[in-house]
C-alpha positions, 0 to 999 in steps of 0.5 A, spaced: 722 858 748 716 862 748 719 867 752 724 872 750 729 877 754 731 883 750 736 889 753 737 896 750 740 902 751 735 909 751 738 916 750 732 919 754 734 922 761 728 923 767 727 926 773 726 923 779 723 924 783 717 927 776 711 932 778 704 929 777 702 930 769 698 935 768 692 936 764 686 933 763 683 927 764 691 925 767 690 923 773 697 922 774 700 923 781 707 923 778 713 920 782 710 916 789 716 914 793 713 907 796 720 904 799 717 901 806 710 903 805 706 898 802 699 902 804 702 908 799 701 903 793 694 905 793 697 911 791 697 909 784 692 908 779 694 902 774 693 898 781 687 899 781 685 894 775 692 890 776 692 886 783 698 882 780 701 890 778 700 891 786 703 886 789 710 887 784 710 894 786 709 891 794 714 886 793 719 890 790 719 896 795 719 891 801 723 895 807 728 888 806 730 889 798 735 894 794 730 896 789 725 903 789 720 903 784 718 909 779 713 908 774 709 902 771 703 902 767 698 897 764 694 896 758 690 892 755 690 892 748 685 889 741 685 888 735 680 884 729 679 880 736 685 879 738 687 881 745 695 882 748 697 886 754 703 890 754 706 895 761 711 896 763 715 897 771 720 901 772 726 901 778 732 903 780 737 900 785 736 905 792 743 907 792 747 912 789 753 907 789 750 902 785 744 906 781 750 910 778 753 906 775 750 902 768 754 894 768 749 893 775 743 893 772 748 890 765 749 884 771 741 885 773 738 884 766 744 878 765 742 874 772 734 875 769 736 871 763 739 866 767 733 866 772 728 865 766 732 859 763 733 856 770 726 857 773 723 855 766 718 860 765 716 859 758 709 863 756 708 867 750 712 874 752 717 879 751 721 883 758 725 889 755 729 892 759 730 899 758 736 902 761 734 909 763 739 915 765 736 918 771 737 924 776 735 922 783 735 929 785 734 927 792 740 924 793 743 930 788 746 924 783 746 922 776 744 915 776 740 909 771 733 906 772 731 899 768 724 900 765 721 893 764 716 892 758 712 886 758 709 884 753 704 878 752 702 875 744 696 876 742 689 871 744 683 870 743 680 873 749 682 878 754 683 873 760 689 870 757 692 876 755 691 878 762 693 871 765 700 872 761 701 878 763 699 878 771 704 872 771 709 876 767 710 881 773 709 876 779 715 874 776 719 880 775 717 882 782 720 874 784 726 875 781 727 883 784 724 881 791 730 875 792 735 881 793 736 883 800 737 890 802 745 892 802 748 896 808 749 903 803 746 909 804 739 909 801 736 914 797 729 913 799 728 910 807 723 905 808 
């Protein structure tokens, strides 16, 4: 099997929401709550060079799914002619309740697993889940995110690269987008 699912545990806690990055040159908006609001994804610059990115990022935060969006990012990369795109999509789960506690996102990276075996999805790339301690501090709770590293193998032209990559997060933004919204108190409305 060409795809693999990796899971880790990383010691680094963020704020969310996080300001806009400063400096020049940045560009960056910093935390865009896009829960329900699908024309906001424009909001965000990786969108720009990444339809694919887009569409995650509007399925993911459909008024209909239990999940809200953090960050992401996308890049292409070369080397000696060489080419391999690696990004990353972050998410949470929007309530409190289940955001605050680690195994849920343990089942989530689990049911993943099993959706890449039983879909059969098996193209030259990595997923790397990333579980992230986080303080929602619009819900004033402490809390987890999942970051989601996609990275392709490398080929002999960008569009492969790029090609793999798209069909990466289409997938990941499949899989999060079968999940219906529970009947919870959300952290962000939409």
């Amino acid at each position: 099997m060409q795809t693999t699912v990796i899971l880790s545990v990383k010691n680094q806690p963020h704020l969310i929401p996080y300001p806009p990055a400063t400096g020049e040159n940045s560009g960056h908006p910093g935390f865009v709550p896009l829960k329900g609001k699908p024309e906001a994804v424009e909001a965000i610059p990786a969108v720009h060079e990444s339809e694919a990115l887009k569409q995650a990022l509007v399925k993911i935060n459909g008024s209909n799914t239990p999940f809200i969006t953090v960050a992401c990012k996308q890049v292409l990369n070369n080397h000696a002619g060489r080419f391999w795109t690696r990004g990353y999509l972050e998410f949470a789960l929007n309530y409190v309740e289940l955001a605050k506690d680690s195994p849920n996102y343990f089942l989530l990276f689990e049911q993943f697993t099993k959706y890449v075996i039983d879909s059969k999805f098996n193209i030259p790339v990595d997923f790397n889940f990333e579980l992230h301690a986080a303080t929602f501090s619009k819900a004033a709770a402490e809390g987890h995110t999942a970051c989601v590293w996609i990275t392709t193998a490398e080929f002999p032209n960008e569009d492969g690269a790029l090609k793999t990559w798209n069909q990466s997060i289409g997938f990941l933004a499949e899989f999060l987008g079968c999940y219906e919204k529970l009947d919870l108190p959300a952290i962000y409305e939409g």
